[in-house]
N, C-alpha and C positions, 0 to 999 in steps of 0.2 A: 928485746923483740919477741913476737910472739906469732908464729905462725895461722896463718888464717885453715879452719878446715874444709874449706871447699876449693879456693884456687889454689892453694895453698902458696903465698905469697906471703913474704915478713912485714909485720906492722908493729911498730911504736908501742909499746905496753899501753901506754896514756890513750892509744885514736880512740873514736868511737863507730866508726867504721872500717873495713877492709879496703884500701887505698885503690886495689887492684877491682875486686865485685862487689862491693859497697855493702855486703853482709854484716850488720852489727857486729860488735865485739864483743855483746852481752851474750851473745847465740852461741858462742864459740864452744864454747862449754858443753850447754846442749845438742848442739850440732853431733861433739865426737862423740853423747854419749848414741845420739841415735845410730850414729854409724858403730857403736861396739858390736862385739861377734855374737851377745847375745842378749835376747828381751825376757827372757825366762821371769824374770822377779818385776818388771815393767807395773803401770800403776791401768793400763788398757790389758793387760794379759791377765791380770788380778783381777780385774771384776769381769772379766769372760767367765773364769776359774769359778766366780763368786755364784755370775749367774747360772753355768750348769749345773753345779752344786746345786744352787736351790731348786731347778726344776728334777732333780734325780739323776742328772747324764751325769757319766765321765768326765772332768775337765779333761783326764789326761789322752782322753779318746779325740783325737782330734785329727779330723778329715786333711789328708796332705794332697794337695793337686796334683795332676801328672804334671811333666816335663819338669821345666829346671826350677824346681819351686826355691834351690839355694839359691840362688841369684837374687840382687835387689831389684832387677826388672823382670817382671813376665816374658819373654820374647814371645812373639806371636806373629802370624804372618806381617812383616811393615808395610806392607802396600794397602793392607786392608782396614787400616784406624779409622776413628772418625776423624772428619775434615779438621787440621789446624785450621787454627783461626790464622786470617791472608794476612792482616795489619795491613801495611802500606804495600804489599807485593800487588803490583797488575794483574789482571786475569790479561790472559793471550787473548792478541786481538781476534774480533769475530767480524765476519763478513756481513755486511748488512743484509742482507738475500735471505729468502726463509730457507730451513734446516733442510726439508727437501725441496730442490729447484723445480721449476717447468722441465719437462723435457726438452732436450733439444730438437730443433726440426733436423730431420732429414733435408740434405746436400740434395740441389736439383739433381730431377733427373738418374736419381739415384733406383735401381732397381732389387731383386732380390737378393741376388750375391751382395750388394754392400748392407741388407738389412741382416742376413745371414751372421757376416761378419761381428756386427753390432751384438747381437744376440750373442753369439760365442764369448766374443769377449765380456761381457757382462756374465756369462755364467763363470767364466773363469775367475773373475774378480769375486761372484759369489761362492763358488768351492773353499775360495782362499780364506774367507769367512766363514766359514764351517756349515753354510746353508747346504740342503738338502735339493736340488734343484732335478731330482727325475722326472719329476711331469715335464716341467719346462722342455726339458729336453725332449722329449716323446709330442709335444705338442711343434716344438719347431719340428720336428722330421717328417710331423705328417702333413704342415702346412708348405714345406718344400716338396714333398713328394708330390702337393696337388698344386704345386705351385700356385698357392694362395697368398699372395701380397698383402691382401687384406688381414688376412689371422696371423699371418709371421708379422706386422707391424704391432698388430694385438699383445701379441707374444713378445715383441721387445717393449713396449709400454710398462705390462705388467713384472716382467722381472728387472725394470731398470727402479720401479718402485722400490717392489721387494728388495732389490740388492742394496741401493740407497737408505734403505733403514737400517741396515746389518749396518752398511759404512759408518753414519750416523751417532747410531750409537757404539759403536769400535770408537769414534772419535772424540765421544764424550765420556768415556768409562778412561781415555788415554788424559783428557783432561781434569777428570776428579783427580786422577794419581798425580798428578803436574799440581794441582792444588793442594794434596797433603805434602808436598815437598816445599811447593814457594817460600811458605812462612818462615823455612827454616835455611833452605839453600839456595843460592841462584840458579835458575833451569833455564836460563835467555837463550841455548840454544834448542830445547824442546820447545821451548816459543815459535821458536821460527818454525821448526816442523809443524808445528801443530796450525801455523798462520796459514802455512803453505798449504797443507792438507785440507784445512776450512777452504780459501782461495780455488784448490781444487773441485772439492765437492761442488761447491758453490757454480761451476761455470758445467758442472755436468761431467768430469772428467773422476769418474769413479776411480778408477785405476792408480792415478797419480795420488788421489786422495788416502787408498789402504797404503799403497809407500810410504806415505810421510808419518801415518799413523804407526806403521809398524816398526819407523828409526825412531819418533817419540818414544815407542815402547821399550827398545832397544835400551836409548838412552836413560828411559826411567827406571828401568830393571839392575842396571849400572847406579845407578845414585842412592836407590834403594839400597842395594846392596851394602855399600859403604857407609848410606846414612843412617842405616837401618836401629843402631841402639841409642845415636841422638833423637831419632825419631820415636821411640818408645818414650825416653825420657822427657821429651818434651810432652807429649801427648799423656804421659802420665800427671807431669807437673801441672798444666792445665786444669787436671778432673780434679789434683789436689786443692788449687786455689781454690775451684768452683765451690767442693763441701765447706773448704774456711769458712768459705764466703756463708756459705749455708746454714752452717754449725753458730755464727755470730763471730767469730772470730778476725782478727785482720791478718790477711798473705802477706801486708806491703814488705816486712823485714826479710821477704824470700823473693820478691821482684828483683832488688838490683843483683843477686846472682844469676836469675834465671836469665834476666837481661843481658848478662854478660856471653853465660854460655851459649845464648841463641845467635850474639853478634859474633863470639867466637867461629861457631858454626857458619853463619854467612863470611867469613873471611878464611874459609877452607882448613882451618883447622881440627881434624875430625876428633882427635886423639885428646887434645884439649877442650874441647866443646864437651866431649864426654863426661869428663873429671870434672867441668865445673856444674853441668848438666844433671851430676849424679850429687854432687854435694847441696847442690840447692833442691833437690827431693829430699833429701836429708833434714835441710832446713825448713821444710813445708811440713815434712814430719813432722818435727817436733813442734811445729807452731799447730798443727792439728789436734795431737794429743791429750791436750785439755778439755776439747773438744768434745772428741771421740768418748772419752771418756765417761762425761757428762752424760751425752747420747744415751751410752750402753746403759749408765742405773736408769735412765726414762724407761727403758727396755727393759728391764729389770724387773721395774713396777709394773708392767705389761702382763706379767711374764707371773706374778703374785698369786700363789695358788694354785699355781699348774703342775703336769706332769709331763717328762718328758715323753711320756707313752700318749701322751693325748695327739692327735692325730691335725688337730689344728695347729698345735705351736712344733711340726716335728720340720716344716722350713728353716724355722727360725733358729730353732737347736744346731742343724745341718750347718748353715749360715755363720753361727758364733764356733763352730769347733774351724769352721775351714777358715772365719777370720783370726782366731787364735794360731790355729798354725802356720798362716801367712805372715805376721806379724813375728813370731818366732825365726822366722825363716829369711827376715829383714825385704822382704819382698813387698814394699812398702806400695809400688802403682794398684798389686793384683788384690791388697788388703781394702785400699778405700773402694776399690771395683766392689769386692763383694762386702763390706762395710752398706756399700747403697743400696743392695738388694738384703741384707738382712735389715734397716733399717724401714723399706717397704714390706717385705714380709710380716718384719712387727706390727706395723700400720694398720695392718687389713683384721687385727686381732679383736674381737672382741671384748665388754667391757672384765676388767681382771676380776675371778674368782675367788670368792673367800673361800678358807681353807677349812 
């Protein structure tokens, strides 16, 4: 039997797949060496080496990012990624109604005391939103002191707008975050908040609407938390496929792990969704690495003739020392991050220099 390195699950010497995350048995190999403790003699670390060397840098000068650059994932705020992609997740339902309603009419018969009312409460729901409502308030006190009906109904028009946009978008910033989690986790009960909240805004009921938005938030600030390193790993494996894809290369032999730990994920297993999570970035790894490689001598050639004091290629320099010590550092999301920005920075270079 032969242990698999990403679920780590026993298979048959003979399979050709991992029985458990369907990871080739030919990768296995590769896999553990990408997970070794260290890339120092790597064949992407050596033509980093190769390229500073030819421009005049240090290879061994090499830019270490702040925070936990030992770690194989960057942590970085998890609320703030880009969008996973939903697959089959629903978006929460939305109201048919536009974003901001008609006002409501005023209740017959209704005179300044109940416009009064209105107005307070709606600045109260705007404080709670961070708006800054002194005029507002300074204009209701003077249209009650002259008992103006006319300007205090003015007055509740214009900050029921006003507060209405703060609700708004409060409730579309609480649905992006519901949308970086779906892909990964079940959120059916921030759905409902979020249904309910829409349902609110929608019928003119500010109030009710920042309650639902702010148990959404509640609730997502909770999921976050917990999901917060499947979330990285996922959202890294992603940016990985995307260069394969970029670089000419094929992901497919890193799908059926990554597919495993994201179902693991959706069936609440945090702890294992991680470990398979983390091993199939491993495995995108090392199916990159050919790649990357490749890449770097086009860069190389780019790169023919120059110095690193030259003032044009001193991104680019900057770019290969902090990918080099990323990749040292097995921090393998934060290396293709900046892999894609030293790859544009090469771009913009001019044609290579003879020497």
């Amino acid at each position: 039997m032969v242990s698999c390195p990403v679920c780590g699950d026993e298979n048959p010497i003979d399979a050709v797949n991992c029985r458990s995350c369907q990871l080739a048995t030919s990768l296995f190999e590769p896999v553990r060496e990408a997970a070794g403790p260290s890339a120092g003699d790597s064949d992407d670390t050596r033509a980093i080496a190769e390229i500073l060397a030819a421009v005049g840098a240090e290879p061994e000068e090499l830019d270490l990012p702040s925070g936990n650059a030992g770690s194989m994932v960057l942590l970085t705020s998890q609320a703030r990624f880009p969008a996973l992609p939903r697959g089959e997740v629903p978006s929460p339902p939305r109201s048919g109604t536009p974003l901001l309603p008609v006002l409501p009419m005023l209740l017959p018969g209704s005179g300044l005391s109940l416009v009064q009312r209105q107005v307070e409460e709606l600045l109260q729901v705007g404080r709670r939103e961070g708006l800054d409502l002194k005029e507002t308030d300074q204009r209701m006190l003077s249209a009650l002191k002259a008992e103006d009906r006319t300007t205090l109904d003015d007055v509740r028009r214009s900050v029921f707008v006003q507060v209405a946009a703060a609700v708004a978008e409060d409730l579309e910033i609480q649905s992006a975050r519901r949308n970086e989690l779906a892909a990964l986790v079940p959120t059916g009960s921030i759905d409902a908040e979020l249904a309910s909240g829409r349902t609110s805004f929608a019928t003119g009921d500010l109030s009710g609407a920042v309650r639902r938005a702010r148990q959404a938030s509640d609730g997502l600030s909770t999921l976050e938390e917990r999901w917060a390193t499947c979330q990285i790993l996922t959202t890294e494996a992603d940016l990985m496929v995307e260069t394969i894809r970029e670089l000419g290369e094929d992901p497919g032999p890193a799908l059926g792990p990554l597919a495993e730990g994201r179902r693991l994920a959706r069936a609440g297993g945090s702890d294992r969704a991680e470990r398979v999570l983390a091993g199939a970035n491993q495995v995108l790894w090392a199916l990159l690495v050919p790649g990357l490689t490749a890449s770097l001598q086009v860069i190389r050639q780019r790169l023919h003739g120059r110095s690193a004091t030259s003032l044009e290629i001193a991104p680019v320099v900057r770019e290969l020392r902090q990918l080099g010590a990323l990749i040292r550092r097995r921090n393998f999301g934060a290396a293709v991050t900046t892999y894609r920005r030293l790859r544009t920075a090469a771009a913009t270079l001019s044609g290579s220099t003879s020497t």
